[in-house]
N, C-alpha and C positions, 0 to 999 in steps of 0.2 A: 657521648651522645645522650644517655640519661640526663643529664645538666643539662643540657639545652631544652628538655622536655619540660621540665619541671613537675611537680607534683602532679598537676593535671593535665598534663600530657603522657602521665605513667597511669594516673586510675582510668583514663579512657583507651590506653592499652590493653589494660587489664580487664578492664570490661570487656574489650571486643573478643577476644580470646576467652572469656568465658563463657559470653554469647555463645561464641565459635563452638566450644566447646558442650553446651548443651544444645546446639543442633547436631553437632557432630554425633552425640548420644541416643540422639532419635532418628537422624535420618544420613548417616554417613556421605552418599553422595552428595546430595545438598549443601551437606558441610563443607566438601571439597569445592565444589561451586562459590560459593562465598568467600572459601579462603584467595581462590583465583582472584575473585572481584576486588575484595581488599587490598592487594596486592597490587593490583592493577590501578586502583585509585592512588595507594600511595605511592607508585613508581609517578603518574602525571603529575600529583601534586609536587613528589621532589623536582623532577624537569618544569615544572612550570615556575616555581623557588627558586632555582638557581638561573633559569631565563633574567628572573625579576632581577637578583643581586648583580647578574653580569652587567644588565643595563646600568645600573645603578654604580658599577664598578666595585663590586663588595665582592664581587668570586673571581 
């Protein structure tokens, strides 16, 4: 999975989880709130990724 990210799909990993992490520092619920959201965008964007590759015949 890292391979397929490539470089800058690992520093904006890393960024968001340090984001993540310095709200988590200030305001713990919040933080939890966020990580939900995260999470949630990237479960649509994989389903909406693998919608695209099926039409395409790639999945």
């Amino acid at each position: 999975m890292l391979k397929r990210l490539g470089t800058f799909g690992l520093v904006g990993i890393l960024l968001a989880l340090a984001g993540l992490g310095l709200v988590a520092y200030t305001a713990p619920l919040v933080a939890a709130g966020l990580a939900l959201t995260l999470a949630g965008v990237g479960l649509v964007v994989k389903g909406l990724l693998d919608g695209l590759m099926a039409q395409f015949g790639l999945a």
